[in-house]
C-alpha positions in Angstrom: 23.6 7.6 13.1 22.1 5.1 15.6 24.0 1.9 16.2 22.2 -1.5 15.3 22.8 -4.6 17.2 23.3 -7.8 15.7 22.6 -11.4 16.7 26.0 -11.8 18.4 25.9 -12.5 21.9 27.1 -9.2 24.1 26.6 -6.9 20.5 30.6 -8.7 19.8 31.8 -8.4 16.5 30.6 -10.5 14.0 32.9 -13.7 13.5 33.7 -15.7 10.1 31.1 -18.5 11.1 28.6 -15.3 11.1 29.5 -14.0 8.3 30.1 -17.3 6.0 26.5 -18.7 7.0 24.7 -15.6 6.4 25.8 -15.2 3.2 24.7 -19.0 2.0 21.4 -17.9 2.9 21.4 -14.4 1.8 22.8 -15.7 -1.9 19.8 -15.7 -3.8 17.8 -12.0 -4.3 13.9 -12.2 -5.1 13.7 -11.0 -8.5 10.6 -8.3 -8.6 7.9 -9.5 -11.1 7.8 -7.7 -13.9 4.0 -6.9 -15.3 3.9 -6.5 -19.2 1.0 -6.1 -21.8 0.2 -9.5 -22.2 -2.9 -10.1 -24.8 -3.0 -14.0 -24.0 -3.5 -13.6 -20.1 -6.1 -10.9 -20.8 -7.5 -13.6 -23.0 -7.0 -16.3 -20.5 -9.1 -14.7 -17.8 -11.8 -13.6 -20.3 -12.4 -17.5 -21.1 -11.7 -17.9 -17.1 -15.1 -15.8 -16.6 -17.2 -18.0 -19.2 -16.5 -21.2 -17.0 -17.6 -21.7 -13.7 -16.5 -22.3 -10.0 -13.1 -20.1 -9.2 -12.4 -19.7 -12.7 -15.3 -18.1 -12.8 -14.8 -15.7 -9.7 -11.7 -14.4 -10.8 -12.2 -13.7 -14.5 -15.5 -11.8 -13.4 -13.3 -9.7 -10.9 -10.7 -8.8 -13.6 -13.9 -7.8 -16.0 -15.4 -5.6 -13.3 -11.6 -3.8 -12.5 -11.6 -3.4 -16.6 -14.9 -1.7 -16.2 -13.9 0.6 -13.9 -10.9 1.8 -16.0 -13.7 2.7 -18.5 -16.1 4.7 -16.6 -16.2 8.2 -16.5 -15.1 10.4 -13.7 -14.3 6.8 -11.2 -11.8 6.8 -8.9 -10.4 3.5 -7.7 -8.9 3.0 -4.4 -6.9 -0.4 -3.3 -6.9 -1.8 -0.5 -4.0 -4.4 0.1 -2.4 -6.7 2.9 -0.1 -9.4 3.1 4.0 -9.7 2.2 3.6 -9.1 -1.2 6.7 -6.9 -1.4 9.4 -9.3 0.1 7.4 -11.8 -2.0 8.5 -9.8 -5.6 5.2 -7.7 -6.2 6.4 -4.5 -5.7 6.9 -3.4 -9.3 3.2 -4.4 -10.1 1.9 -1.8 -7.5 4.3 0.7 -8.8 2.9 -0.3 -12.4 -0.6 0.2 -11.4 0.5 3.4 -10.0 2.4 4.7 -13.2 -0.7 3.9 -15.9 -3.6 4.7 -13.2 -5.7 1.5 -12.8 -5.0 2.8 -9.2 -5.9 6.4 -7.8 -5.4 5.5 -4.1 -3.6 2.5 -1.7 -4.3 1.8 1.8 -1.4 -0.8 2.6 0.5 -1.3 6.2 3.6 0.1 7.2 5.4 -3.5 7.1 5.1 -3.4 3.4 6.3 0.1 3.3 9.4 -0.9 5.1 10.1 -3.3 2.9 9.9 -1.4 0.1 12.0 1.5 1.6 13.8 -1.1 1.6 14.3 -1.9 -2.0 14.1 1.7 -3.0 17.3 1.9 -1.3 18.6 -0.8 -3.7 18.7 -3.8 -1.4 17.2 -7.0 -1.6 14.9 -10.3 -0.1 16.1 -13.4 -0.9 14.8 -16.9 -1.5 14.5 -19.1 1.6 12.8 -21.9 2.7 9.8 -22.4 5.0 12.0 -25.4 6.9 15.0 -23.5 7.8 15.6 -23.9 11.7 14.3 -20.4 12.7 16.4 -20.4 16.1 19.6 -20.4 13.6 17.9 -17.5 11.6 17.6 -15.5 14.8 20.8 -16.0 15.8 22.2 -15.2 12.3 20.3 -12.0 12.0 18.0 -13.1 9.2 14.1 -12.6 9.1 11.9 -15.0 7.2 8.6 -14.2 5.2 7.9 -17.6 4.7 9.8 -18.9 1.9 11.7 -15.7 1.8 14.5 -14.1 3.5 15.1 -10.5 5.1 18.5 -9.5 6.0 18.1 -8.0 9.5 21.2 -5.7 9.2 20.2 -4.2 6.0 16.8 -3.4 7.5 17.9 -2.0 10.8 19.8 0.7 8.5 16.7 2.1 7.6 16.3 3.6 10.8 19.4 6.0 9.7 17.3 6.9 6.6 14.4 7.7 8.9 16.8 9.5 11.0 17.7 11.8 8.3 14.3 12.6 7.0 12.7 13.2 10.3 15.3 16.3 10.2 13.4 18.0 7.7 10.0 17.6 9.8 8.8 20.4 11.8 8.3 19.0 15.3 5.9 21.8 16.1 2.6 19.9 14.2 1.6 16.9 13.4 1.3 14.9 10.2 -1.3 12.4 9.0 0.4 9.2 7.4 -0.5 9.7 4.1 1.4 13.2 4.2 4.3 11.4 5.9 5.0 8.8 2.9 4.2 11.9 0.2 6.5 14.0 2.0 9.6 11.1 2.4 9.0 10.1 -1.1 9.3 13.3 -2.6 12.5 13.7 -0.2 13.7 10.4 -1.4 13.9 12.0 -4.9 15.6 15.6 -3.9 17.6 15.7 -0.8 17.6 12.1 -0.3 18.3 11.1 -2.9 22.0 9.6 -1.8 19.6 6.9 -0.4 17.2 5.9 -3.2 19.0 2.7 -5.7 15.8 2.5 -7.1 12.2 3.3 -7.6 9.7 1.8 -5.5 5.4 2.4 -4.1 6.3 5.6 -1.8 8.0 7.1 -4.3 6.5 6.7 -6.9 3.1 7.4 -5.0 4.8 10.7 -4.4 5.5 11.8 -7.9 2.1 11.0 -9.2 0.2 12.4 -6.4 -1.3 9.0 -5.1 -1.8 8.9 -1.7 -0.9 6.4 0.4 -3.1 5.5 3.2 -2.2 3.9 6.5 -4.5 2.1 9.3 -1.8 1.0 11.8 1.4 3.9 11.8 2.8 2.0 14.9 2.8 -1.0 13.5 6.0 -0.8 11.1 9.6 0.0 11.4 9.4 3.3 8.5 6.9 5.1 10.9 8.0 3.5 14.6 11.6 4.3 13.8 10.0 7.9 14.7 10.2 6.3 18.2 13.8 5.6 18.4 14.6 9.0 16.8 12.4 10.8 19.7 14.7 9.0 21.9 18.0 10.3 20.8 17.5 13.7 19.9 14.5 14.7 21.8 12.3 15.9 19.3 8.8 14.7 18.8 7.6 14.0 15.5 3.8 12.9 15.7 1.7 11.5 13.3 -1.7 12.0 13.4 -4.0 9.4 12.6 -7.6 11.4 13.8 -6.9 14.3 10.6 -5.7 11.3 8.3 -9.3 9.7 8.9 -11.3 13.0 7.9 -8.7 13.2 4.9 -10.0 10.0 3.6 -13.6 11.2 4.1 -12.7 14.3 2.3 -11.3 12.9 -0.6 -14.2 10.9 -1.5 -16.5 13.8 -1.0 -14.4 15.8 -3.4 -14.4 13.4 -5.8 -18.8 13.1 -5.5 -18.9 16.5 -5.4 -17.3 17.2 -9.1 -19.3 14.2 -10.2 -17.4 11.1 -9.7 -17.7 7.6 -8.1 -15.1 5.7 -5.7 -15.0 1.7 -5.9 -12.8 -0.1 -3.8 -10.6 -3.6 -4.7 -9.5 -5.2 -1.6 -6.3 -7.9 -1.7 -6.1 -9.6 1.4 -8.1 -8.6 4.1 -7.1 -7.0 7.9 -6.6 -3.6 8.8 -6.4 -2.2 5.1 -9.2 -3.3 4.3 -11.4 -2.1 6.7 -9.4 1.6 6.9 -10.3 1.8 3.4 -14.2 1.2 3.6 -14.2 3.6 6.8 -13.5 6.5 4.1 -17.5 5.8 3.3 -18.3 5.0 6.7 -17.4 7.9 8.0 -19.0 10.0 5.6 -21.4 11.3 9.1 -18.2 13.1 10.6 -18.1 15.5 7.5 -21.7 16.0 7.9 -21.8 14.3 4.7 -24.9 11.4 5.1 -25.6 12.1 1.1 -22.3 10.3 -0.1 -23.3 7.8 -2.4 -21.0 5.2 -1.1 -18.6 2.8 -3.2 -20.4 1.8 -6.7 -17.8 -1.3 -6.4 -16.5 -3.9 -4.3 -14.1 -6.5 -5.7 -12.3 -8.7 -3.6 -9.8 -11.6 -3.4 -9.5 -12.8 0.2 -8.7 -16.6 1.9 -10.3 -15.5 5.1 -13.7 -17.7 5.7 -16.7 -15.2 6.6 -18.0 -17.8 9.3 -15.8 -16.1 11.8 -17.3 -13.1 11.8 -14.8 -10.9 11.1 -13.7 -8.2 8.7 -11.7 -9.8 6.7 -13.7 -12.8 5.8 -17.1 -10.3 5.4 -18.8 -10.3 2.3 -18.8 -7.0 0.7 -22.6 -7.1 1.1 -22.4 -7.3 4.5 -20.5 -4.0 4.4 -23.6 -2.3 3.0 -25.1 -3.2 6.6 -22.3 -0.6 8.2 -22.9 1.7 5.2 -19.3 1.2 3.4 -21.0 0.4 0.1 -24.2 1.4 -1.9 -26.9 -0.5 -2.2 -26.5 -1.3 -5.6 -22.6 -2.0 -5.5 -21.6 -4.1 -8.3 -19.8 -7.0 -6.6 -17.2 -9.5 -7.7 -15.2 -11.9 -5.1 -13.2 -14.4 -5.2 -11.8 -17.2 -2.7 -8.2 -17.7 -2.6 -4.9 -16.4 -2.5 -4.7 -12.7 -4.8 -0.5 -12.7 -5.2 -0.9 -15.1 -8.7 -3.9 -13.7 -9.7 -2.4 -9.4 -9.1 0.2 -10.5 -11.5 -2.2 -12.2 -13.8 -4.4 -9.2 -13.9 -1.9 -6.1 -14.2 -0.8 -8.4 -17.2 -3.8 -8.3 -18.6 -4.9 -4.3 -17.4 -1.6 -3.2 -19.1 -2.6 -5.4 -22.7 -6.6 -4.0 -22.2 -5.2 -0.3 -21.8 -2.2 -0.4 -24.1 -4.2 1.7 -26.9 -6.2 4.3 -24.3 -4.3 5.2 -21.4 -5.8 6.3 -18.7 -5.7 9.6 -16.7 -5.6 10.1 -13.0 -8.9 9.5 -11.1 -7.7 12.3 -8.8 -4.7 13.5 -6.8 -3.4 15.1 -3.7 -0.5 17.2 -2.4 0.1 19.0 0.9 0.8 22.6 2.1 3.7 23.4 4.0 1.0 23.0 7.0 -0.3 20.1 6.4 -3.7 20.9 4.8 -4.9 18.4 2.2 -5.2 19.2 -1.4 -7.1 17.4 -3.9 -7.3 17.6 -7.5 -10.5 16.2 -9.1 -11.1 16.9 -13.0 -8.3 19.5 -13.1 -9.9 21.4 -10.1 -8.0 21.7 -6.8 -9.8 21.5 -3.4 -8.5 22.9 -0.4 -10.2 19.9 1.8 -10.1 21.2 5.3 -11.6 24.8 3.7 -14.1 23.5 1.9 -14.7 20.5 4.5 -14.9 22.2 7.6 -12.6 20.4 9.6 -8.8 21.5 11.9 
């Protein structure tokens, strides 16, 4: 295993004063929220989208994700940013996961590491946004926040990565999305002396979700790949170019056997724009005819005036041909944490009686190649897609 340095000056061991103040800030886990049926915050939003102003917003987004659960042959796809693991949300994704009001995420590999993370059984922990952040460096503790990482406990990932990059085959590459399906199904069989709990990438794994990624080098579970090439030599590269025609491919599959994909977007940044590529990039299949998303739902803070992505109405995506022209549209202004809790409340209560099935889902070949399952039908993507 590799060794991991701490704050201590010249890597020394750590001393009591270490030790005793780490622990008076590390005392406090963040308790995961808990989504349940709840009829009364179904109820609430419903009366939210008879009012007006943000009420109004955010009770008509909720109606328009209900819809979708609804339709016929629609596949949802989510598209979500921001710390909302460290910050306790990381059994609502795994909900939406487990009961299908989700058939694909597009997330970064931060929140991925974090929830590695707690699939491994450890914790975040309450902190406070006025801690002196100088002492927090020097005591090895990160901060999200109002919420605290314990550097230590993170760095041991890397040994988790370590391990799993064993069982890759350094002689191809992998796209992201087959990456996280491949260590969450190794999570739960060989790895399994690593998991304490369940957690996004592996339950994602089990059910077939994939897991999308626009920024692999931008988060410890996939650049932990760097520090592995280091020490032993072996190059394990993920490909993001295959991962991109993947996305592409998927959607096709899913017009093609008669469905529709709509996309909800938490947050804004590089997730959300990876996600609306997977329409935009319909012309590298060959594939002009795609229909496009039939929704766009969003929560975002980000003010459009800048000019960039993730402040963009979804109607100025149909200018760059992410979304159809008749998209049905819901957005709302402000922060989505609250209101994803509120909402996979109310999702669970509205579906309690008529659970949904799978929109579609994937697996991988021992090469690599793409599979997708749409209406009980399997499609070998790269086969029936033209593309290496």
């Amino acid at each position: 295993m590799p060794p991991h340095a701490t704050g201590q000056p010249g890597g020394a061991a750590p001393s009591n004063h270490y030790a005793q103040e780490r622990a008076k800030l590390l005392s406090t886990p963040v308790e995961r929220y808990e989504p349940r049926p709840r009829p009364e915050a179904r109820e609430q939003l419903l009366a939210m989208a008879r009012s007006g102003g943000p009420l109004r917003t955010l009770g008509e987004l909720y109606l328009r994700w209900e819809e979708m659960l609804t339709r016929e042959r629609q596949v949802i796809w989510l598209a979500i940013a921001g710390a909302y693991i460290p910050f306790g949300l990381g059994t609502v994704l795994r909900r939406l996961m487990e009961h299908h009001l989700i058939d694909v995420l597009v997330t970064t590999p931060a929140q991925l590491t974090h929830d590695l993370t707690e699939v491994r059984g450890l914790h975040h922990y309450q902190g406070s946004p006025d801690a002196d952040d100088n002492t927090l460096q020097a005591l090895d503790v990160n901060r999200y926040w109002n919420v605290y990482g314990d550097e230590q406990e993170l760095n041991t990932n890397e040994d988790v990565i370590f391990d799993f990059a064993e069982t890759l085959d350094p002689g191809r590459a992998y796209t992201a999305s087959e990456y996280f399906y491949r260590l969450g199904r190794w999570l739960d069989g060989a790895g399994r002396r690593h998991k304490g709990a369940d957690g996004m990438v592996t339950t994602a794994a089990r059910l077939g979700l994939p897991i999308f990624c626009p920024s692999p080098g931008d988060g410890d579970i996939t650049t932990d790949l760097a520090h592995y090439r280091k020490r032993t030599g072996r190059r394990i590269v993920l490909d993001a170019v295959k991962e991109t025609l993947d996305m592409v491919a998927l959607n096709a599959a899913v017009e093609d056997h008669g469905g529709r994909a709509g996309l909800i977007t938490m947050g804004g940044g590089a997730p959300r724009n990876y996600a609306q590529q997977a329409m935009a990039c319909a012309y590298m299949l060959d594939r002009p005819d795609l229909k496009r998303y039939n929704y766009g739902l969003r929560i975002s803070l980000d003010p459009v005036q800048t000019g960039g992505l993730s402040g963009s109405t979804i109607s100025e995506g149909k200018t760059w041909k992410k979304y159809a022209t008749d998209t049905i549209i819901a957005e709302h202004f402000g922060d989505f944490m609250t209101a994803l809790a509120q909402m996979a409340d109310a999702l669970l209560a509205a579906r309690a009686q008529a659970p949904r099935p799978p929109g579609v889902t994937v697996c991988y070949t021992a090469d690599g190649r793409l599979l997708v399952t749409v209406r009980g039908r399997e499609i070998d993507a790269q086969q029936v897609y033209g593309y290496a």
